[in-house]
C-alpha positions as CSV (number, residue, x, y, z in Angstrom):
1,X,34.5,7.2,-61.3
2,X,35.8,5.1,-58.4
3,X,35.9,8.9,-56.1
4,X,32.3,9.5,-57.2
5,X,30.9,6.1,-55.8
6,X,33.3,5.7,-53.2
7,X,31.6,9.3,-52.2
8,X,27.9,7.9,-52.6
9,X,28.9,5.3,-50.9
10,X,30.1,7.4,-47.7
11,X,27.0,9.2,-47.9
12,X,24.9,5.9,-47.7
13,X,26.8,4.9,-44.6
14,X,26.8,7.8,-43.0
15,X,22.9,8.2,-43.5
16,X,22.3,5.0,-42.0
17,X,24.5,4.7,-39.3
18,X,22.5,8.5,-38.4
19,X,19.3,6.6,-38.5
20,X,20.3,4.2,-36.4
21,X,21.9,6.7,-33.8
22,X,18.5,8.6,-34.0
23,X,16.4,5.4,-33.7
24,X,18.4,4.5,-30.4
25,X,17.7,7.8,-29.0
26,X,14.5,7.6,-29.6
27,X,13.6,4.9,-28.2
28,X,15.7,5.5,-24.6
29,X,13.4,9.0,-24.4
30,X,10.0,6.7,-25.2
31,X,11.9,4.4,-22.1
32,X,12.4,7.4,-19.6
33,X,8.9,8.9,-20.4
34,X,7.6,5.5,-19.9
35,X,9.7,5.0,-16.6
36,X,10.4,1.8,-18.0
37,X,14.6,2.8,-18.3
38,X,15.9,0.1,-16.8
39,X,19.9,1.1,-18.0
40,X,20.4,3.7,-15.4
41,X,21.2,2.9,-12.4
42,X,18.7,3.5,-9.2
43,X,15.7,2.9,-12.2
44,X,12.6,0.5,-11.4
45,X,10.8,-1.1,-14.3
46,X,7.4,0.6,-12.5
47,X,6.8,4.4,-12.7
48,X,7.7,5.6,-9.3
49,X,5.6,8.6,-9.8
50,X,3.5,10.2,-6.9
51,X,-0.1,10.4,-7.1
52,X,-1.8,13.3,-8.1
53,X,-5.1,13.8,-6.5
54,X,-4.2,14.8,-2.4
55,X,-7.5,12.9,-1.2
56,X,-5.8,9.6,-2.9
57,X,-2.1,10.4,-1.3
58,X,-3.6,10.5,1.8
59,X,-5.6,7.8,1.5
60,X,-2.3,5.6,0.8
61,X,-0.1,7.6,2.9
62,X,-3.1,6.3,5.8
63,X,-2.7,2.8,4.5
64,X,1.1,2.8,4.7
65,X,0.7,4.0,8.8
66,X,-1.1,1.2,9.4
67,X,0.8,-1.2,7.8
68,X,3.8,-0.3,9.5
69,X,1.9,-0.2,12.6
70,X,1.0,-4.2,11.9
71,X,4.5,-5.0,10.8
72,X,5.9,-3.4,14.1
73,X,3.2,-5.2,16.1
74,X,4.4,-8.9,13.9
75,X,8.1,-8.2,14.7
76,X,8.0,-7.8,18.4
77,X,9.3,-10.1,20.4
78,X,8.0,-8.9,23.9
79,X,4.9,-11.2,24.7
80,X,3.1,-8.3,25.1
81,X,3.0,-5.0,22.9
82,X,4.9,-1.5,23.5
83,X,3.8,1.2,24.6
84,X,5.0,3.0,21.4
85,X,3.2,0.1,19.3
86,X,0.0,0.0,20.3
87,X,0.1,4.2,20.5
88,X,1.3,4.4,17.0
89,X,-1.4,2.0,15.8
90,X,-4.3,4.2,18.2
91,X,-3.0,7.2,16.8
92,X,-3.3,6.1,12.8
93,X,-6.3,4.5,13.9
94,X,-8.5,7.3,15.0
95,X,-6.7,9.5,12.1
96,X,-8.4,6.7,9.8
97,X,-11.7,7.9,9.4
98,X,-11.9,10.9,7.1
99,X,-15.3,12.6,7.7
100,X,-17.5,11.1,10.6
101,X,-15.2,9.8,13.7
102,X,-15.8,7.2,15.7
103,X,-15.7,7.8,19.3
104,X,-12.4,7.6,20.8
105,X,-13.2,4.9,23.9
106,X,-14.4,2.4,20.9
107,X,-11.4,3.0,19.0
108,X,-8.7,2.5,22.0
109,X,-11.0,-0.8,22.7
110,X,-10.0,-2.3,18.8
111,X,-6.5,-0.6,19.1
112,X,-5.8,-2.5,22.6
113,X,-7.3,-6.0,21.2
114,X,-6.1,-5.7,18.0
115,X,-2.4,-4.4,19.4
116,X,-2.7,-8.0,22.2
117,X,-3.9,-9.8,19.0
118,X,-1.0,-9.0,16.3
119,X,1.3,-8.8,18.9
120,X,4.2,-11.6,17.7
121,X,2.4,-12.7,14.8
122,X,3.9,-13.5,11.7
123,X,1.2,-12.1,9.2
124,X,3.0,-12.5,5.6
125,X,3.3,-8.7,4.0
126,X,0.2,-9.6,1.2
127,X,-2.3,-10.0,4.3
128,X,-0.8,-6.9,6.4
129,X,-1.2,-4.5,3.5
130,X,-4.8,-6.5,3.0
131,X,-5.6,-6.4,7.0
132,X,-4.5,-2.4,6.9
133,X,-7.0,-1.8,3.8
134,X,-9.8,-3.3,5.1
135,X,-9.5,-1.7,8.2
136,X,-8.9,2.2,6.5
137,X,-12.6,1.2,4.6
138,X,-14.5,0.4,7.3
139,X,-13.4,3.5,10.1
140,X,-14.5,5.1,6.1
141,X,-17.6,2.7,5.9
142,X,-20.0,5.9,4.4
143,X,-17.7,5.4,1.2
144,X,-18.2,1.5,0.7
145,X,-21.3,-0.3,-0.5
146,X,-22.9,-2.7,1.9
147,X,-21.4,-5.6,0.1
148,X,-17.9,-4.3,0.3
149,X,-18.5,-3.9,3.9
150,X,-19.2,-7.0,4.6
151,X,-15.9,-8.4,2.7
152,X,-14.0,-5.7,4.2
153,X,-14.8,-7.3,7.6
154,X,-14.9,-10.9,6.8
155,X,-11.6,-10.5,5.0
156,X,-10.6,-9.0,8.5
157,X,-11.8,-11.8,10.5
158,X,-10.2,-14.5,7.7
159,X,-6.6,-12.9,7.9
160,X,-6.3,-12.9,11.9
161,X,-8.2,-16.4,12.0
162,X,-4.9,-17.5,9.6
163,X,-3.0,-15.7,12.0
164,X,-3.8,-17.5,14.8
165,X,-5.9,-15.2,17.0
166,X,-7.9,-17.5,19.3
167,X,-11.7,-17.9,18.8
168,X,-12.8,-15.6,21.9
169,X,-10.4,-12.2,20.8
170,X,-12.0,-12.7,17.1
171,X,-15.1,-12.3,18.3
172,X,-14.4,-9.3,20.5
173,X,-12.6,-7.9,17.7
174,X,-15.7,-8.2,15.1
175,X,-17.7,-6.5,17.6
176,X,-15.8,-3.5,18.0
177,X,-14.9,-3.6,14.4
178,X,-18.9,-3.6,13.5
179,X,-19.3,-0.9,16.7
180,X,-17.1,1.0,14.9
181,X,-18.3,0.9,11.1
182,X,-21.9,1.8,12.3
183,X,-20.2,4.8,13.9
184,X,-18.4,6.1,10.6
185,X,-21.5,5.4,8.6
């Protein structure tokens, strides 16, 4: 009698510890598929995945050029820009606009004063990403509503203001920045 529940009793523990071992791989697939699987080693808590749709990768792809462009421009220490700065910014610049482009003497106009403008500033990451955006909507201004427009720029204007651009370079800077959305439209 004892060999008969001393062998139920196995089975029971066996069972359940089979359960659990299933349960836990269970859940570390839902983890991976999720891209949640913070146990391996090189993992991020955020899918790291790609996007899909080529018109969006190139959109962000865009974003990321200028960004690095700004972050360039905000590390120098020359008191004027590079060379290579202010042609990497002209050259993600005029490969902004996807559809109508603006003309190329209007864009090396914003490239120069924005390049002299940025030029040793310390812009915090959040406001380059946001300064890089706005610009990549309006050299795209056919594909924003007039409203967004008009934050797009102001949201320009705000960031270098916090900057410190002086008064007299903002101004330039809005008209070629307006010069240049009516261009794209």
């Amino acid at each position: 009698m004892k060999i008969i529940l001393a062998g139920i009793y196995l089975l029971v523990v066996s069972n359940l510890a089979l359960a659990d071992v299933n349960y836990y791989i269970a859940k570390e697939q839902a983890r991976r598929s999720a891209g949640q699987d913070s146990g391996s080693p090189g993992a991020s808590g955020a899918p790291s995945a790609t996007p899909t749709d080529p018109a969006l990768a190139q959109t962000l792809r865009k974003i990321a050029n200028l960004q690095a462009d700004i972050a360039a421009l905000n590390q120098s220490t020359s008191p004027k820009p590079t060379s290579e700065a202010k042609v990497a910014l002209l050259n993600d610049l005029m490969s902004a606009a996807q559809g109508v482009k603006p003309a190329v003497t209007d864009v090396q106009k914003l490239g120069g004063h924005l390049a002299n403008a940025l030029n040793c500033r310390k812009l915090p990451l959040a406001a380059q990403q946001s300064l890089a955006r706005n610009l990549l909507g309006l050299f795209n201004r056919a594909h924003l509503p007039a409203p967004q427009q008009l934050k797009s720029l102001d949201a320009i204007r705000k960031t270098l203001m916090d900057a410190g651009v002086p008064a007299e370079d903002l101004e330039n800077l809005q008209v070629e920045l307006k010069s240049i959305a009516t261009a794209t439209q």
